[in-house]
C-alpha positions as CSV (number, residue, x, y, z in Angstrom):
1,X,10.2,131.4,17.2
2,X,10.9,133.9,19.8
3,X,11.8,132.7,23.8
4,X,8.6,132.0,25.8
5,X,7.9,135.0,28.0
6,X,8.9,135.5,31.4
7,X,8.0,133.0,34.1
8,X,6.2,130.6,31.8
9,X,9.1,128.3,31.0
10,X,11.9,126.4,32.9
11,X,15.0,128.1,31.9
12,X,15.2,131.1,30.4
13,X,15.0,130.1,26.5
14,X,17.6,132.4,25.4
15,X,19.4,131.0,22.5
16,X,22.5,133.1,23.3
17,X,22.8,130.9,26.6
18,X,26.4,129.4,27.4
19,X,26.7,125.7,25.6
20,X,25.6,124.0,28.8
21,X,24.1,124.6,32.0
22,X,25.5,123.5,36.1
23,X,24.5,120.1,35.4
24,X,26.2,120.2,31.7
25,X,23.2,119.5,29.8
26,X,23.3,120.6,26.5
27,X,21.8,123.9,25.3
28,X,18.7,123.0,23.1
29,X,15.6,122.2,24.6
30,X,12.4,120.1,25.7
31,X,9.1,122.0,25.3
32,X,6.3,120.4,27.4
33,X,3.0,122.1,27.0
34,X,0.2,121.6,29.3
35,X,-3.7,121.9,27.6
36,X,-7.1,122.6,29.4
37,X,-9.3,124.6,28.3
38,X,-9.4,127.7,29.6
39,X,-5.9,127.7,31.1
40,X,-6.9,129.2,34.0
41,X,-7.7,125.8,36.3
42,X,-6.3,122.4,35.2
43,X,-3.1,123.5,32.9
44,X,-1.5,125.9,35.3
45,X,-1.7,123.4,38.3
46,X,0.0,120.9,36.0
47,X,2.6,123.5,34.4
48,X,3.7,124.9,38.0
49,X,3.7,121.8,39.7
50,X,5.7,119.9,36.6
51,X,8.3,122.6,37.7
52,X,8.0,122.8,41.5
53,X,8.4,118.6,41.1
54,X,11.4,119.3,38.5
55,X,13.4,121.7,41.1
56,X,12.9,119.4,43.8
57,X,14.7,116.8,42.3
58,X,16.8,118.2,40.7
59,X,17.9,121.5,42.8
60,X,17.7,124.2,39.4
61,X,15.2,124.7,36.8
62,X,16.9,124.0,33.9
63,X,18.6,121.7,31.7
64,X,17.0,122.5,28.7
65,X,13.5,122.0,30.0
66,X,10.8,124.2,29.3
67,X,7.6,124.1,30.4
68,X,3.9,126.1,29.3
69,X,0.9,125.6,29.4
70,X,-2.5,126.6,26.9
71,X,-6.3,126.5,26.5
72,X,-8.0,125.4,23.9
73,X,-10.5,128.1,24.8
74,X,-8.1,129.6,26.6
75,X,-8.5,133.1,28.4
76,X,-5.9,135.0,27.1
77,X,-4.3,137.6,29.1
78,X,-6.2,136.5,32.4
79,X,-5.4,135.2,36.0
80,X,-5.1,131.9,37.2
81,X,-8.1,131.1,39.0
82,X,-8.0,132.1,43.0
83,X,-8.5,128.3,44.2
84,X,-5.6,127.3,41.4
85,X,-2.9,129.2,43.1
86,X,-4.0,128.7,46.7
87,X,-3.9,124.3,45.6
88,X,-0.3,125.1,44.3
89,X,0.4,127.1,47.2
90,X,-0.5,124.2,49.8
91,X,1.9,122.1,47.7
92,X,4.6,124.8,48.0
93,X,4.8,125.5,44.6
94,X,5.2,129.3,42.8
95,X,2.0,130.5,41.3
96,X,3.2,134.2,40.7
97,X,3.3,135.5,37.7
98,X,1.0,133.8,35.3
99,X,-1.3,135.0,32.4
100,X,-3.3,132.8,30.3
101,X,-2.7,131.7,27.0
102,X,-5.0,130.8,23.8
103,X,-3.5,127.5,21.9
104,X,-2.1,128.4,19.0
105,X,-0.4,126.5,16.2
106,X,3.0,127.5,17.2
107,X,2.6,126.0,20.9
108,X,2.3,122.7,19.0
109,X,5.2,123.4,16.7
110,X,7.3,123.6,19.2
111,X,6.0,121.4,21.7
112,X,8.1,118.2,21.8
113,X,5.3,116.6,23.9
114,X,1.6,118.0,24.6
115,X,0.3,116.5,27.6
116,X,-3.7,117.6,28.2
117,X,-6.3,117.1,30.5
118,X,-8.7,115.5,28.9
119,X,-9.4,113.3,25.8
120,X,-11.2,116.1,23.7
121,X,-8.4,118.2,24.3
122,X,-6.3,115.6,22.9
123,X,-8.5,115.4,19.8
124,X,-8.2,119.2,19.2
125,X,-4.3,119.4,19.2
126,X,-4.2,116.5,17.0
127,X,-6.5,118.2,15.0
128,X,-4.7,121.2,14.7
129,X,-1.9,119.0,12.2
130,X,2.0,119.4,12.8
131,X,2.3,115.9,13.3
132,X,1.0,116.2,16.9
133,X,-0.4,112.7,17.0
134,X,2.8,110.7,18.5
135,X,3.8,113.5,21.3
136,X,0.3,114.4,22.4
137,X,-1.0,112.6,25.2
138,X,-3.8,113.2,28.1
139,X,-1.8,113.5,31.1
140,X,-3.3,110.1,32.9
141,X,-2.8,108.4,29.7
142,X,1.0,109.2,29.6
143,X,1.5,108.3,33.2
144,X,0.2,105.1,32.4
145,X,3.0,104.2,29.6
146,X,5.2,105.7,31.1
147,X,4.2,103.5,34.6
148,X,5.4,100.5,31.9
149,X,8.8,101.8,30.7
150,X,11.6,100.3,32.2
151,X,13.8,103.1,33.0
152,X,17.2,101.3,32.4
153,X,16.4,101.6,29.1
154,X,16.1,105.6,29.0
155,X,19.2,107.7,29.0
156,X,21.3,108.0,31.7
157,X,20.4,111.4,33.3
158,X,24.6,112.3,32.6
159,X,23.8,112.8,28.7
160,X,21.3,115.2,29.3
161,X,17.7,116.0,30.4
162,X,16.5,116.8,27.1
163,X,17.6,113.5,25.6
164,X,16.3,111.6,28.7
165,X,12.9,113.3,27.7
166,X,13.0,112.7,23.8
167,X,13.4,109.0,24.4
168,X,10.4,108.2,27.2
169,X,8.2,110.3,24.0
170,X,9.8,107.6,22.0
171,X,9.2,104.7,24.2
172,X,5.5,105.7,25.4
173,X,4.2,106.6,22.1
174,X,5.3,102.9,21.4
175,X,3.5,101.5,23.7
176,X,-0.1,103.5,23.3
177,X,-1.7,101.0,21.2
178,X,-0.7,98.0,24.1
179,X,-1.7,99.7,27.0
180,X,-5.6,100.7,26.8
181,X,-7.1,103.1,29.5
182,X,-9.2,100.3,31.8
183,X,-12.0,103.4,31.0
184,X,-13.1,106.0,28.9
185,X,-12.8,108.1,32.2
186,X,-9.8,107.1,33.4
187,X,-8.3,109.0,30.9
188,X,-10.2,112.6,32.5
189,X,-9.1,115.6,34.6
190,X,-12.0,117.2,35.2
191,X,-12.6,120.9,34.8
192,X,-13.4,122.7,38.7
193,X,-13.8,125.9,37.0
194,X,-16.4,127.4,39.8
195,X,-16.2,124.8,41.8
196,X,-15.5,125.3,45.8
197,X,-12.1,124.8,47.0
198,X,-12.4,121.2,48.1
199,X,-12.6,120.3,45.0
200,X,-9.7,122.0,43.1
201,X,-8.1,119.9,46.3
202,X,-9.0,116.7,44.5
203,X,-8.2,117.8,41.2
204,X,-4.5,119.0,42.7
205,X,-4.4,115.9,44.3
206,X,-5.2,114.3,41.1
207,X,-2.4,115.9,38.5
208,X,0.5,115.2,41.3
209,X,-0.7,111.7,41.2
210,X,-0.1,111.4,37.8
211,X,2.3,114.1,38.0
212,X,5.0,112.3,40.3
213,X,6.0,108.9,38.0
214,X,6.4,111.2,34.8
215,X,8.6,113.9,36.6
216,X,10.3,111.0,37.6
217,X,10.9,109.2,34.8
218,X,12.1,112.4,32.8
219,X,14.8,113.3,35.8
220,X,15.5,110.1,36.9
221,X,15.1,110.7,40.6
222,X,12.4,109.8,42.6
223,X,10.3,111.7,44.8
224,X,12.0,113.4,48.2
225,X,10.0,111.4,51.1
């Protein structure tokens, strides 16, 4: 598979990169790939804020992280959507840059986890084969499981990012049959596609909600108050 292009992932994905990085992670990688459907809305608020959240805690984008985002109908080539990039700006976060993408088989390939925004979207990755079952998640759902890790038992963050990250897929996909959504909707993002600005607000609001324990549990450091 060929690097992801410019500005979509965290880290450059150049396979002729030095053996490790500043914080001497180790040079392969962790693919997280965010899926709405048009990826134009929901999945580019969750992929730039997943690494606006990743630089604050950390201080670099990198460590073997890379991060995309797809749509099951997605629109490819276009812009994120105006009220998208001015909720992303309001949280600080870099909006520039982005085109969107249509899902294709070898986005799941190469995803190590698939986190989407609802659970139809679910249903179609899994449906697309590649053993996508056990890393595929809606994005609530995951924050749930990963609410119920303790994270003592997760790599220290001094072997590397990208085995930190391997193991909470590990440990939520073991729990997803013990910890059932309290509703069908609790589950849901809901698309704002045309809707007014106050409510892409409460759909930002929503992803960094959900956003904030999962960043946290993959880097291992909380939140900046």
């Amino acid at each position: 598979m060929t690097a992801p292009e410019a500005g979509r992932g965290i880290g450059n994905g150049d396979s002729s990169a030095e053996e490790t990085t500043t914080f001497g992670f180790p040079r392969d990688t962790f693919r997280i790939l965010h899926v709405s459907t048009g990826n134009v809305c929901r999945s580019p608020i969750t992929e730039r804020l997943t690494r606006h959240f990743v630089l604050e805690r950390l201080g670099i984008l990198g460590g073997g992280l890379i991060v995309e985002s797809a749509g099951t109908w997605g629109h490819e080539g276009a812009p994120m959507e105006a009220n998208a990039e001015a909720v992303l700006a309001e949280f600080g976060a870099d909006a520039s840059g982005f085109t969107g993408r249509e899902l294709l088989d070898e986005h799941v390939i190469t995803a190590d986890l698939v986190l989407t925004a609802t659970r139809d979207h679910r249903a179609q990755v899994i449906s697309m084969g590649h053993s996508a079952g056990l890393r595929t998640f809606t994005l609530k759902e995951f924050t749930r499981l990963v609410r119920a890790i303790d994270p003592t038992t997760l790599p220290p963050l001094e072997d590397g990012l990208v085995a930190r990250a391997r193991a909470l897929v590990r440990a939520a996909a073991a729990l997803r049959g013990w910890l059932l959504a309290p509703t069908a909707e609790a589950d849901e993002v809901y698309d704002p596609y045309g809707a007014p600005l106050t409510f892409f607000r409460s759909i930002g609001d929503e992803i960094h909600e959900a956003l904030d324990p999962v960043v946290t549990a993959l880097t291992g450091v909380p939140a900046r108050m």
